[in-house]
N, CA, C and O atoms as a GROMACS GRO file, in nm:
protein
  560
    1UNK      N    1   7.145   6.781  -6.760
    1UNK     CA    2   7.132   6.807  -6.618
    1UNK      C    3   7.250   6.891  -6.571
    1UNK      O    4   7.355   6.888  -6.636
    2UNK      N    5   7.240   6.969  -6.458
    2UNK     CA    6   7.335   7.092  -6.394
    2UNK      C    7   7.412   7.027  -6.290
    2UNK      O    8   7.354   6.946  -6.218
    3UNK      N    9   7.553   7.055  -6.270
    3UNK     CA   10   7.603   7.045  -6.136
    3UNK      C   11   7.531   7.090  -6.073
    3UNK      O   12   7.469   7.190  -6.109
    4UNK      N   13   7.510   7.013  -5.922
    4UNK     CA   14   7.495   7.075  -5.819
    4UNK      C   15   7.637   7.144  -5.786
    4UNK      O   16   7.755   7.119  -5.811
    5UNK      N   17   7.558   7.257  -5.710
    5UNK     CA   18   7.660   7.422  -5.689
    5UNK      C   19   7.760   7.318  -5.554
    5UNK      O   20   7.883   7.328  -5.561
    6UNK      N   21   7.722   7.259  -5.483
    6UNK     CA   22   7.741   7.180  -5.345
    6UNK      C   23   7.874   7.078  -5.439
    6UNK      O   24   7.993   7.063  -5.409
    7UNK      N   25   7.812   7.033  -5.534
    7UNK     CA   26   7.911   6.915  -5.587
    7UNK      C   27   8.019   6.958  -5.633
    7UNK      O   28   8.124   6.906  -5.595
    8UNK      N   29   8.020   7.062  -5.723
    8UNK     CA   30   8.134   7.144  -5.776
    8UNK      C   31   8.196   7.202  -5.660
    8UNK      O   32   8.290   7.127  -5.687
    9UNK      N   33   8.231   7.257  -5.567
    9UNK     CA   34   8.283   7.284  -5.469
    9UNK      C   35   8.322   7.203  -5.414
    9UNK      O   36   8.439   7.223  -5.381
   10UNK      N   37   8.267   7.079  -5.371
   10UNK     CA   38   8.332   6.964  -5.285
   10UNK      C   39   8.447   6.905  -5.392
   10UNK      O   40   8.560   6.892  -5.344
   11UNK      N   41   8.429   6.869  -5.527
   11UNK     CA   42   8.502   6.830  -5.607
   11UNK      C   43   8.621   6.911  -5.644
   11UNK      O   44   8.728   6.864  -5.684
   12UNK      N   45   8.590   7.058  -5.626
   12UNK     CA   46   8.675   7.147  -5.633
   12UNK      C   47   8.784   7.136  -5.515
   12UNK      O   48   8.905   7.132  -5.535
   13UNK      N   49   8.725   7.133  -5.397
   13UNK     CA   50   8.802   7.100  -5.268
   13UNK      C   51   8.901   6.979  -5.265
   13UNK      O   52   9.023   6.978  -5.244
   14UNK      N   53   8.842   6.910  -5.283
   14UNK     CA   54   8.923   6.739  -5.330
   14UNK      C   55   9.023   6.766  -5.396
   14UNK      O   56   9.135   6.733  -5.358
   15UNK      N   57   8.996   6.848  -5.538
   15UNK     CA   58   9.115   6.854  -5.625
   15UNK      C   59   9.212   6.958  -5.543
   15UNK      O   60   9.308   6.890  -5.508
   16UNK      N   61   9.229   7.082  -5.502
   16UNK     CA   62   9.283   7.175  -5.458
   16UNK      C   63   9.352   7.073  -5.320
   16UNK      O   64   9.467   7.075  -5.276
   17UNK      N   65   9.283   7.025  -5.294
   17UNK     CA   66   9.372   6.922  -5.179
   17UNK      C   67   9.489   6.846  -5.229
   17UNK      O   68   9.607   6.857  -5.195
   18UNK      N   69   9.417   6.738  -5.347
   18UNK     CA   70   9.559   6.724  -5.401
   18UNK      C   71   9.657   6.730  -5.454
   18UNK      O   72   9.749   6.649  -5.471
   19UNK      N   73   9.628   6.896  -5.502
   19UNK     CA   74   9.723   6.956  -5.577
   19UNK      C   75   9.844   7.036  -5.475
   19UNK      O   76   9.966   7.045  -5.491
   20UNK      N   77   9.774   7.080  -5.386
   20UNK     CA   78   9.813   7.190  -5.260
   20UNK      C   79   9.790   7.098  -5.160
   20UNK      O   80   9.694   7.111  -5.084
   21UNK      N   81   9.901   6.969  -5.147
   21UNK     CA   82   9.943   6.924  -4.971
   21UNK      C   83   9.974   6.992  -4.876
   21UNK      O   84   9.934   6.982  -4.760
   22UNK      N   85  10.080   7.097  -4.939
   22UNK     CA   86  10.136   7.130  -4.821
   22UNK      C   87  10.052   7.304  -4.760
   22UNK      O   88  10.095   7.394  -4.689
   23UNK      N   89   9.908   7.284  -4.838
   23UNK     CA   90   9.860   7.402  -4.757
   23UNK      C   91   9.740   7.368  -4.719
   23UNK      O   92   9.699   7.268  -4.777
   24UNK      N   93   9.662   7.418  -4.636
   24UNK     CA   94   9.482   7.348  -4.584
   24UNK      C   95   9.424   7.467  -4.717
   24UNK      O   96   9.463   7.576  -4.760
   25UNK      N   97   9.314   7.375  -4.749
   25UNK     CA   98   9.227   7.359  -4.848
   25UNK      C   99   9.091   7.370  -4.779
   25UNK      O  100   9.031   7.262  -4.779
   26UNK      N  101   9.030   7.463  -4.723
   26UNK     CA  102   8.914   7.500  -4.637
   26UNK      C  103   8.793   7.544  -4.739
   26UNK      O  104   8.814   7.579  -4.855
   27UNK      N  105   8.682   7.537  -4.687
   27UNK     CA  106   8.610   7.630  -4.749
   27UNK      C  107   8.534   7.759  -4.673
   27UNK      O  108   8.462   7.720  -4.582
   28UNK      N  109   8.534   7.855  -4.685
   28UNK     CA  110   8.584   8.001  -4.664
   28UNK      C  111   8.460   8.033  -4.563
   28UNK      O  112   8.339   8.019  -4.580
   29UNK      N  113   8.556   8.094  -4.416
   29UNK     CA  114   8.470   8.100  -4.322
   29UNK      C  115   8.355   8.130  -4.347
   29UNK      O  116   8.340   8.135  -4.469
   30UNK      N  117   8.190   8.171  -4.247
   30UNK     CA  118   8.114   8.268  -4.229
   30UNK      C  119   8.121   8.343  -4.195
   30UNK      O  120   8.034   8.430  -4.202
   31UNK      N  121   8.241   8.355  -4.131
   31UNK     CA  122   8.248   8.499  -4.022
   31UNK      C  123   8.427   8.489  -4.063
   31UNK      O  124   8.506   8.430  -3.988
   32UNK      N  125   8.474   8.558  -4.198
   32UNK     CA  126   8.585   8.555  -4.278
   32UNK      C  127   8.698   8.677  -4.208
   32UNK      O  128   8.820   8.675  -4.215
   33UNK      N  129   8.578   8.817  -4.117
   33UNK     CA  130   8.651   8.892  -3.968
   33UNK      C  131   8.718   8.753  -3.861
   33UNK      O  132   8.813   8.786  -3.790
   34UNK      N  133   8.691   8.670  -3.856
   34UNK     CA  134   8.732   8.555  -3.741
   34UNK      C  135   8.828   8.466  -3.780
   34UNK      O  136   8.895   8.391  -3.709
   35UNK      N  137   8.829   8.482  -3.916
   35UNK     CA  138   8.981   8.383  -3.937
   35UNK      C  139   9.051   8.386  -3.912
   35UNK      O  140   9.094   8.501  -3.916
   36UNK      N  141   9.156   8.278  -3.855
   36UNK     CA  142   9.266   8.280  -3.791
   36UNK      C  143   9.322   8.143  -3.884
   36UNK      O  144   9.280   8.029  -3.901
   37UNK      N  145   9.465   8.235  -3.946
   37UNK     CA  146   9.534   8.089  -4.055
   37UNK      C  147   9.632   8.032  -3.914
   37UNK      O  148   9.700   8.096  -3.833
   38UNK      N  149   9.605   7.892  -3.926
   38UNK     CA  150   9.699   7.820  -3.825
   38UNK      C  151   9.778   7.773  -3.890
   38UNK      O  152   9.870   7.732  -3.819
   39UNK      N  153   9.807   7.738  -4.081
   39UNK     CA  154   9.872   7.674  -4.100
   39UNK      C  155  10.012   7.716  -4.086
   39UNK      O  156  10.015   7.819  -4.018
   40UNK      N  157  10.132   7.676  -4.124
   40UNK     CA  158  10.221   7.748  -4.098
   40UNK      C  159  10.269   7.792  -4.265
   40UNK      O  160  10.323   7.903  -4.278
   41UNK      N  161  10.258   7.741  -4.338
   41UNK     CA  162  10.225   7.797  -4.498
   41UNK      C  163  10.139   7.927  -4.535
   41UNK      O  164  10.179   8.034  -4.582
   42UNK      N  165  10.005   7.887  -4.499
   42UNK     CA  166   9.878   7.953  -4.595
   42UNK      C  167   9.769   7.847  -4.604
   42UNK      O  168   9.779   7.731  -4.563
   43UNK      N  169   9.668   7.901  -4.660
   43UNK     CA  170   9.551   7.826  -4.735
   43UNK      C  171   9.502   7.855  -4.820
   43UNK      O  172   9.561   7.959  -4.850
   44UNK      N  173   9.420   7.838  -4.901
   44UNK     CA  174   9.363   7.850  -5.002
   44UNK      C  175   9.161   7.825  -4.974
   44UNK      O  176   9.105   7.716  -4.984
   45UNK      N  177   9.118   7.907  -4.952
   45UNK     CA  178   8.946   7.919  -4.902
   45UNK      C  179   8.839   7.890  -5.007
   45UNK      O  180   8.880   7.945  -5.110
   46UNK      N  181   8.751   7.845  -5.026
   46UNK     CA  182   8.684   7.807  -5.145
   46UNK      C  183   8.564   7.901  -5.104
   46UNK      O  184   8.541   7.908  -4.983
   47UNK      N  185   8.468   7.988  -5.205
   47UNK     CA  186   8.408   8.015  -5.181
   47UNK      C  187   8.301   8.015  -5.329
   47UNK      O  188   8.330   7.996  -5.448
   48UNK      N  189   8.200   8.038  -5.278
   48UNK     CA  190   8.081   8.048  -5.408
   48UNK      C  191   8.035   8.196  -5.439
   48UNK      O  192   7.938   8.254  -5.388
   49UNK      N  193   8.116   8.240  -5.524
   49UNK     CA  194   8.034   8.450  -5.527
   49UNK      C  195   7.924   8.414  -5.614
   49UNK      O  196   7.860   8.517  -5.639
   50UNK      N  197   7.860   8.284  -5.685
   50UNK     CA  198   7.726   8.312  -5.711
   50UNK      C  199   7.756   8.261  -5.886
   50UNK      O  200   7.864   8.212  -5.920
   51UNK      N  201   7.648   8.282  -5.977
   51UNK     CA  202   7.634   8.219  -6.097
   51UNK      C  203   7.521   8.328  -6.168
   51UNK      O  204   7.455   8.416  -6.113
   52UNK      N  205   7.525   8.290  -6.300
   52UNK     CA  206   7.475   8.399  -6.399
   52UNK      C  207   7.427   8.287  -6.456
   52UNK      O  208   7.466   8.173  -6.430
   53UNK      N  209   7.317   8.328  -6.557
   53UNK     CA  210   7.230   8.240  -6.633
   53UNK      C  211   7.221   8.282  -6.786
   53UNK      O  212   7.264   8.397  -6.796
   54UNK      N  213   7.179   8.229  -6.914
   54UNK     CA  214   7.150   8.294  -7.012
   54UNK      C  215   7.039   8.260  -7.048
   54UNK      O  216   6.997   8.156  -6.997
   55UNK      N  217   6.982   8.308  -7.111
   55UNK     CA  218   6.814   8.356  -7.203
   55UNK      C  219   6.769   8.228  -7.149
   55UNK      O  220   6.864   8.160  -7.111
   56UNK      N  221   6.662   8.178  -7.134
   56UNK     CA  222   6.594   8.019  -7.154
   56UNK      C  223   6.525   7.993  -7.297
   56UNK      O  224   6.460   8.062  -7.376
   57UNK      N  225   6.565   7.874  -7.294
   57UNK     CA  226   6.475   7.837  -7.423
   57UNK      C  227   6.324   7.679  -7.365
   57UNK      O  228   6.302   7.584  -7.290
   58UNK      N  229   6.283   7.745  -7.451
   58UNK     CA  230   6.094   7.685  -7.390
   58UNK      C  231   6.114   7.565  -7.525
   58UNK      O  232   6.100   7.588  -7.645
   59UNK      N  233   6.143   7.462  -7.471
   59UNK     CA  234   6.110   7.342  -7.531
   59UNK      C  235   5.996   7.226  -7.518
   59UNK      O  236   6.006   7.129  -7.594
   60UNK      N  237   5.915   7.231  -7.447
   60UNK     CA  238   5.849   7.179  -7.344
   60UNK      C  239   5.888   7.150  -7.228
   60UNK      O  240   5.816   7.095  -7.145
   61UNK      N  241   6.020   7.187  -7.207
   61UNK     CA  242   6.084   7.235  -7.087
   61UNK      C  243   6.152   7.354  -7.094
   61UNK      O  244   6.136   7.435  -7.186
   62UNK      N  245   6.244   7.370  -6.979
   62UNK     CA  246   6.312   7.513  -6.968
   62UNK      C  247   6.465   7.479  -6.975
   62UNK      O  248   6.512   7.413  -6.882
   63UNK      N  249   6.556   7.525  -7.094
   63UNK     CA  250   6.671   7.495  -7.094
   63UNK      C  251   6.735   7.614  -7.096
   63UNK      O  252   6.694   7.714  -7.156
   64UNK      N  253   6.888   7.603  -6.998
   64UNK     CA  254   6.932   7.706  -6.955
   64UNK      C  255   7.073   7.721  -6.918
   64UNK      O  256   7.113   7.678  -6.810
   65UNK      N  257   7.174   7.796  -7.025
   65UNK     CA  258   7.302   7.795  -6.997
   65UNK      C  259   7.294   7.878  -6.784
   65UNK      O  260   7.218   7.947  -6.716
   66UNK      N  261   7.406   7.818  -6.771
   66UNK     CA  262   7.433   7.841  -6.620
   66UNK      C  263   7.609   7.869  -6.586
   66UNK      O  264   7.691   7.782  -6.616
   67UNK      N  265   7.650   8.000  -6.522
   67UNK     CA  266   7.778   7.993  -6.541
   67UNK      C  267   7.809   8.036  -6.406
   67UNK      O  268   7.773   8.140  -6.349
   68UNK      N  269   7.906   7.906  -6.348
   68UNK     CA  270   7.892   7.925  -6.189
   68UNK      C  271   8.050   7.955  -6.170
   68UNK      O  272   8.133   7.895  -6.238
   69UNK      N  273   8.078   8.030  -6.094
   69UNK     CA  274   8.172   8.105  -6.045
   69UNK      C  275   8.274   8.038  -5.923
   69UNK      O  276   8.182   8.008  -5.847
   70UNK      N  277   8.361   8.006  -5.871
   70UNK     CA  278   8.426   7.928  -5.753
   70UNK      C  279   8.509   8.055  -5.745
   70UNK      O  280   8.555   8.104  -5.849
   71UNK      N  281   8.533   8.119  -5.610
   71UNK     CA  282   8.625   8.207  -5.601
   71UNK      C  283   8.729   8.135  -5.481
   71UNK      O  284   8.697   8.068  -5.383
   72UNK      N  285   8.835   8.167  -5.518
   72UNK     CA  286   8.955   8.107  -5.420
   72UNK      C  287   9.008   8.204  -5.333
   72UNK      O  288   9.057   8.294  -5.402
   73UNK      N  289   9.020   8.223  -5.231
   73UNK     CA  290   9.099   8.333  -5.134
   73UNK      C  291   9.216   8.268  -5.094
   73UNK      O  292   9.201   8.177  -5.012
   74UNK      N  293   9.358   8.299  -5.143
   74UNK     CA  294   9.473   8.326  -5.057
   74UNK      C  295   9.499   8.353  -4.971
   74UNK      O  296   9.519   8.474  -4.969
   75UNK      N  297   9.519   8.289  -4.847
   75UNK     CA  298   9.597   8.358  -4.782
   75UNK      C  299   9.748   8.275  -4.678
   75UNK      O  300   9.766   8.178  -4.604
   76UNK      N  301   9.839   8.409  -4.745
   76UNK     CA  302   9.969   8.302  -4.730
   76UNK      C  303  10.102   8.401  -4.661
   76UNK      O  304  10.136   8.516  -4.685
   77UNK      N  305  10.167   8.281  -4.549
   77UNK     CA  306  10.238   8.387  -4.542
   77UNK      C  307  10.416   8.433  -4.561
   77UNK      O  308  10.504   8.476  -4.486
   78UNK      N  309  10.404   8.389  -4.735
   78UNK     CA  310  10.516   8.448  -4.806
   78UNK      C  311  10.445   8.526  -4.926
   78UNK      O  312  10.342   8.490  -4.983
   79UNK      N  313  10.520   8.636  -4.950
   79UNK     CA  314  10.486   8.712  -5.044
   79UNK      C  315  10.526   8.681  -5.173
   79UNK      O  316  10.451   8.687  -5.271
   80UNK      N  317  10.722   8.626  -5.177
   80UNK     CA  318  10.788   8.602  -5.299
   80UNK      C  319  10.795   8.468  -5.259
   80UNK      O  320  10.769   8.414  -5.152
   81UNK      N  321  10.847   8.414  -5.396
   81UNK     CA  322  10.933   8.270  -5.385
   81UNK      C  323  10.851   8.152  -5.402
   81UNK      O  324  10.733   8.177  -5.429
   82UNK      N  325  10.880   8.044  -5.395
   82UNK     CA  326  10.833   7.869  -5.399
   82UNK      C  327  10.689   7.903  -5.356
   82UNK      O  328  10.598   7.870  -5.432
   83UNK      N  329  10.661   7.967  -5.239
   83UNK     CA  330  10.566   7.953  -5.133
   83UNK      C  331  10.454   8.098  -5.172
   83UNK      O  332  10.331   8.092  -5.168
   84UNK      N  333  10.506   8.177  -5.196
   84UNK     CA  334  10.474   8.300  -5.215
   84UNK      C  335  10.375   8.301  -5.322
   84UNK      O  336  10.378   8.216  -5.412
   85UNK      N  337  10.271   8.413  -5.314
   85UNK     CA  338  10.150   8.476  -5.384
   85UNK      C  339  10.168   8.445  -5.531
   85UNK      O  340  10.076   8.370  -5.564
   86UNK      N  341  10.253   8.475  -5.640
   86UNK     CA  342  10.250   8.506  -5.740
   86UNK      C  343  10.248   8.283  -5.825
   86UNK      O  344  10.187   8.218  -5.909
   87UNK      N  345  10.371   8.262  -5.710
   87UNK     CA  346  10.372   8.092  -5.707
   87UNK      C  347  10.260   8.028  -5.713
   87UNK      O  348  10.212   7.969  -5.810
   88UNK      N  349  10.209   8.044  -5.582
   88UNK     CA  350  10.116   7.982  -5.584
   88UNK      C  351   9.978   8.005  -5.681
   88UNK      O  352   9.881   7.929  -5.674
   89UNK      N  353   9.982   8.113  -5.764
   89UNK     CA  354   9.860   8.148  -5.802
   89UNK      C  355   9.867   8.090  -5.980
   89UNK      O  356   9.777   8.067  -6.062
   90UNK      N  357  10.014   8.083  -5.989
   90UNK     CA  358  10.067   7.994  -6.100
   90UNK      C  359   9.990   7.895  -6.104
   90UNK      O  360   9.911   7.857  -6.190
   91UNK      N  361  10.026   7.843  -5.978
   91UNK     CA  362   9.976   7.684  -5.998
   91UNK      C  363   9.843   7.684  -5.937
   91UNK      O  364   9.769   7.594  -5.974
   92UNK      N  365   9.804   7.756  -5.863
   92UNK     CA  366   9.605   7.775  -5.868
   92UNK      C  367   9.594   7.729  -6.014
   92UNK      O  368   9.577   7.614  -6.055
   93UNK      N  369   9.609   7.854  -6.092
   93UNK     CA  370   9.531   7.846  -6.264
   93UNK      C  371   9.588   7.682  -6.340
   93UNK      O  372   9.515   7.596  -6.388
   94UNK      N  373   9.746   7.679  -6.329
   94UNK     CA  374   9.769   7.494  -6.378
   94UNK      C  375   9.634   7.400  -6.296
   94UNK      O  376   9.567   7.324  -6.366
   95UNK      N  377   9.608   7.411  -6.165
   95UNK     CA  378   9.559   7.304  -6.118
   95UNK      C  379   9.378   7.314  -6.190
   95UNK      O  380   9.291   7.228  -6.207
   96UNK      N  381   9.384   7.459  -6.216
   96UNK     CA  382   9.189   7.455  -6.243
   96UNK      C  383   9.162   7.449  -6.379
   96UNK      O  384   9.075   7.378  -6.428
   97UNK      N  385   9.262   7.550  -6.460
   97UNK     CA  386   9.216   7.550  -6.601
   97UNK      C  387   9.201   7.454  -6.665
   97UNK      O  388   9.294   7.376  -6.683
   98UNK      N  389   9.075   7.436  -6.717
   98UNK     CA  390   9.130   7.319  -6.801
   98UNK      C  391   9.025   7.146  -6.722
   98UNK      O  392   8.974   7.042  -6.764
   99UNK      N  393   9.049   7.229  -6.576
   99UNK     CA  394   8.947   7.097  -6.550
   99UNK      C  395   8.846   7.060  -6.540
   99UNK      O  396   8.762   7.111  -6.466
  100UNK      N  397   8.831   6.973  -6.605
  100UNK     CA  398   8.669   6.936  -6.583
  100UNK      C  399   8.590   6.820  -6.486
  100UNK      O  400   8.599   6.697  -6.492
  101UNK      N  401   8.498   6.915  -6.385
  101UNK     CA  402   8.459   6.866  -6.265
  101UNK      C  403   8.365   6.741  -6.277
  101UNK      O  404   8.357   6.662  -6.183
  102UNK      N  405   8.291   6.723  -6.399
  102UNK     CA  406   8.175   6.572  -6.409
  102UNK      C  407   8.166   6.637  -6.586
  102UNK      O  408   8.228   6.728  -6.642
  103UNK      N  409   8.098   6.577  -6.618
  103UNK     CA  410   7.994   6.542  -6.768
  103UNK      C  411   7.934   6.661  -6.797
  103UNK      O  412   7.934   6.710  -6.910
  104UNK      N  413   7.878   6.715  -6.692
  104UNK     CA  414   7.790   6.802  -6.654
  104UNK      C  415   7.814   6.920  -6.679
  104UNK      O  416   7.716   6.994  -6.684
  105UNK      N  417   7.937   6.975  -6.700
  105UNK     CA  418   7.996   7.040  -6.704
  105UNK      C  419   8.110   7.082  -6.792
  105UNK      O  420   8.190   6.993  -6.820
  106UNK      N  421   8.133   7.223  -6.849
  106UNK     CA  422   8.208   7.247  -6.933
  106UNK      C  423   8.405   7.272  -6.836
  106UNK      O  424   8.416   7.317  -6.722
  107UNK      N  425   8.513   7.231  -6.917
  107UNK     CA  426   8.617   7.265  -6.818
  107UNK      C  427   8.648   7.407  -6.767
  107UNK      O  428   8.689   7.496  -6.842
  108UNK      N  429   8.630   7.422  -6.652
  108UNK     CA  430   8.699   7.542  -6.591
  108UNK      C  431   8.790   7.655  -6.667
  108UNK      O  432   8.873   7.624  -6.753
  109UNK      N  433   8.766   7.787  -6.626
  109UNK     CA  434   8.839   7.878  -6.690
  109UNK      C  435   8.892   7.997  -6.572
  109UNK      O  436   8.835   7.996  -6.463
  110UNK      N  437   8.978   8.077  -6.594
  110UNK     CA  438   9.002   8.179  -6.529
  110UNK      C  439   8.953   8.251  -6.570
  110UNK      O  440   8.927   8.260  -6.690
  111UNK      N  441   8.915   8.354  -6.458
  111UNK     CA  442   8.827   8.479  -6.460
  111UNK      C  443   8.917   8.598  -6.432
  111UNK      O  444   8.908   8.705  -6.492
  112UNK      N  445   8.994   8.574  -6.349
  112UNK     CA  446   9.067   8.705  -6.273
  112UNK      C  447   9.160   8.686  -6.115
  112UNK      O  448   9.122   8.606  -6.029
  113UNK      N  449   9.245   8.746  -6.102
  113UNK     CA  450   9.316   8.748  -5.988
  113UNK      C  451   9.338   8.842  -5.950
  113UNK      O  452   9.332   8.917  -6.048
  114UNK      N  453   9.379   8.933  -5.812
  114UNK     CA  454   9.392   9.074  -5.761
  114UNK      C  455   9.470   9.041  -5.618
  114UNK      O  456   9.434   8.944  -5.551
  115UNK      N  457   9.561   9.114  -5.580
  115UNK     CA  458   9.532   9.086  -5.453
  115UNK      C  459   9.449   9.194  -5.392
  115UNK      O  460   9.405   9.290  -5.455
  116UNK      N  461   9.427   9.162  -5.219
  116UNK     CA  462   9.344   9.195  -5.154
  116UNK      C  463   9.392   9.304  -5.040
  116UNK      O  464   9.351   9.420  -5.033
  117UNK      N  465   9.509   9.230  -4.934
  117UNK     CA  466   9.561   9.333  -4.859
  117UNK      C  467   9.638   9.296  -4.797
  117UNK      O  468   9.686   9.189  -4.834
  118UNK      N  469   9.682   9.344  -4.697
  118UNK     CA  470   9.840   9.269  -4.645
  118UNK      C  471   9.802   9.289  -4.495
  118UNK      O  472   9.789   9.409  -4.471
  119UNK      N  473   9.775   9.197  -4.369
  119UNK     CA  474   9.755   9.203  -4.275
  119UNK      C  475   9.851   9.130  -4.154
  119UNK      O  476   9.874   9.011  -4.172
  120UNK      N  477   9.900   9.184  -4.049
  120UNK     CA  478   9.974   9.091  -3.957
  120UNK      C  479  10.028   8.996  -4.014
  120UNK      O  480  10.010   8.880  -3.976
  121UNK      N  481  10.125   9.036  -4.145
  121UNK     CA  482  10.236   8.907  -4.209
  121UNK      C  483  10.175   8.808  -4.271
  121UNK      O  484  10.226   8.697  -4.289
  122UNK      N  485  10.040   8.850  -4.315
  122UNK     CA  486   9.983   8.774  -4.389
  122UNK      C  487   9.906   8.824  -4.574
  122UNK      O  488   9.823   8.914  -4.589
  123UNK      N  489   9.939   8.775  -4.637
  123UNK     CA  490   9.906   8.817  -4.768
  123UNK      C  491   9.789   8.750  -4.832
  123UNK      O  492   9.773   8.629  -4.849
  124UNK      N  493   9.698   8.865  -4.871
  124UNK     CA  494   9.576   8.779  -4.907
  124UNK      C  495   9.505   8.817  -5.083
  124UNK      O  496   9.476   8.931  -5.119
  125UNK      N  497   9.495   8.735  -5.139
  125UNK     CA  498   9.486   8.719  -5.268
  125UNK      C  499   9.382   8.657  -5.342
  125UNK      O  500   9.376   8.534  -5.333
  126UNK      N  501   9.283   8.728  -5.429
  126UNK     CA  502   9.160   8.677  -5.434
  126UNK      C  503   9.144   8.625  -5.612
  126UNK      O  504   9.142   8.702  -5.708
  127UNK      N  505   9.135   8.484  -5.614
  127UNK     CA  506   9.098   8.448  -5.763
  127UNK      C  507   8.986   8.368  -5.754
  127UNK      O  508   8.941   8.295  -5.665
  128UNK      N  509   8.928   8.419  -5.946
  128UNK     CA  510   8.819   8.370  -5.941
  128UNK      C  511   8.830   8.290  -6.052
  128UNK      O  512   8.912   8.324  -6.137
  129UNK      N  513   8.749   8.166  -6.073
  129UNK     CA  514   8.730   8.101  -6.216
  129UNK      C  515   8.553   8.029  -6.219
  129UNK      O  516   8.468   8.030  -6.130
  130UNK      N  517   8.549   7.978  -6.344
  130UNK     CA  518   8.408   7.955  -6.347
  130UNK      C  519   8.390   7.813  -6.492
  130UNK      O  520   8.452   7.796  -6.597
  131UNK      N  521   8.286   7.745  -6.432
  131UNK     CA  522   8.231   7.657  -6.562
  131UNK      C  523   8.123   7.714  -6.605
  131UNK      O  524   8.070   7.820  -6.570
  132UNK      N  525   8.081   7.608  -6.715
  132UNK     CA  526   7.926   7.626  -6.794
  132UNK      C  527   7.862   7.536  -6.791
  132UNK      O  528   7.909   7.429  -6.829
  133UNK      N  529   7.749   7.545  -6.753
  133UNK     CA  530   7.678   7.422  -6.700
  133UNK      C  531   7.547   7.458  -6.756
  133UNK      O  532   7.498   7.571  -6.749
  134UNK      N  533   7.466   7.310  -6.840
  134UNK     CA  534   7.317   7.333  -6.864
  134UNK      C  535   7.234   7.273  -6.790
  134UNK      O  536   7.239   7.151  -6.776
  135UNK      N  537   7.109   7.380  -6.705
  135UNK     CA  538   7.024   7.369  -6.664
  135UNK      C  539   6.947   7.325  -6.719
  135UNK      O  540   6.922   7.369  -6.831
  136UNK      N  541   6.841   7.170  -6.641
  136UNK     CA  542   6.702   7.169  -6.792
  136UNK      C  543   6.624   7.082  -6.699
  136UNK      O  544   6.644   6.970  -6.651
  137UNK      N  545   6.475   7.220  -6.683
  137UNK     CA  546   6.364   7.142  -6.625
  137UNK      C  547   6.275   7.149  -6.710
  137UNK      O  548   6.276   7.195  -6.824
  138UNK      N  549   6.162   7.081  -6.622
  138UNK     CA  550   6.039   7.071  -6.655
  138UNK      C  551   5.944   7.178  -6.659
  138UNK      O  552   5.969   7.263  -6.573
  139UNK      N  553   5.835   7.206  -6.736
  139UNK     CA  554   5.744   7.322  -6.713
  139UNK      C  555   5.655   7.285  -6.650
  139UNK      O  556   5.584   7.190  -6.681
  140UNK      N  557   5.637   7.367  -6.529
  140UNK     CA  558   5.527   7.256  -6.477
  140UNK      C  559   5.424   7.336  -6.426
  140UNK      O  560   5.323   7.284  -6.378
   0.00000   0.00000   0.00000
């Protein structure tokens, strides 16, 4: 059976909470033009860019590698140091690699990091990581 996409994110959130106290742990506006960071740190935004599938295999059901993606948005406002972009993204990858969200699921990996752009004293920084998860229904 597959994570739900909903479960991995909430579980993802939980953990990023208690790894990262001292920053809000949101999950990433709808309207991401309207954000406004209140914290006085940064945050860290959870978002879903989506999942890839591989071949199916026809068993009398349909079984199906599934590889779902969690993208994290930065945004913080130190550039260097304890607090700063490069820090924190350290310990992004310590807190994800490696973990594994249920049964269901293979442990987390990194995909990639970039930053994004530098706005009104704020620095924004986009990483992505992803599990492997098997899908398996019924043919019906």
């Amino acid at each position: 059976m597959a994570i739900a996409t909903d479960t991995l994110i909430g579980d993802a959130q939980a953990t990023l909470k208690a790894s990262f106290p001292e920053l809000a742990v949101e999950l990433f506006p709808a309207r991401p033009e309207d954000y406004r960071l209140n914290h006085p740190t940064g945050a860290l935004l959870i978002a879903y860019p989506g999942s890839g599938s591989g071949a199916p295999q026809m068993m009398g059901r349909v079984e199906q590698q599934r590889t779902i993606r969690i993208g994290i948005t930065l945004v913080l406002r130190q550039l260097w140091g304890p607090d700063g972009a490069p820090a924190i993204l350290d310990r992004l990858r310590a807190a994800l690699v490696g973990w594994r969200p249920s049964s269901e699921c293979e442990p987390l990996y990194a995909i990639s990091d970039r930053f994004l752009h530098q706005d009104a004293g704020l620095w924004w920084y986009a990483a992505e990581f992803a599990c492997v998860t098997r899908q398996i229904l019924p043919i019906r």
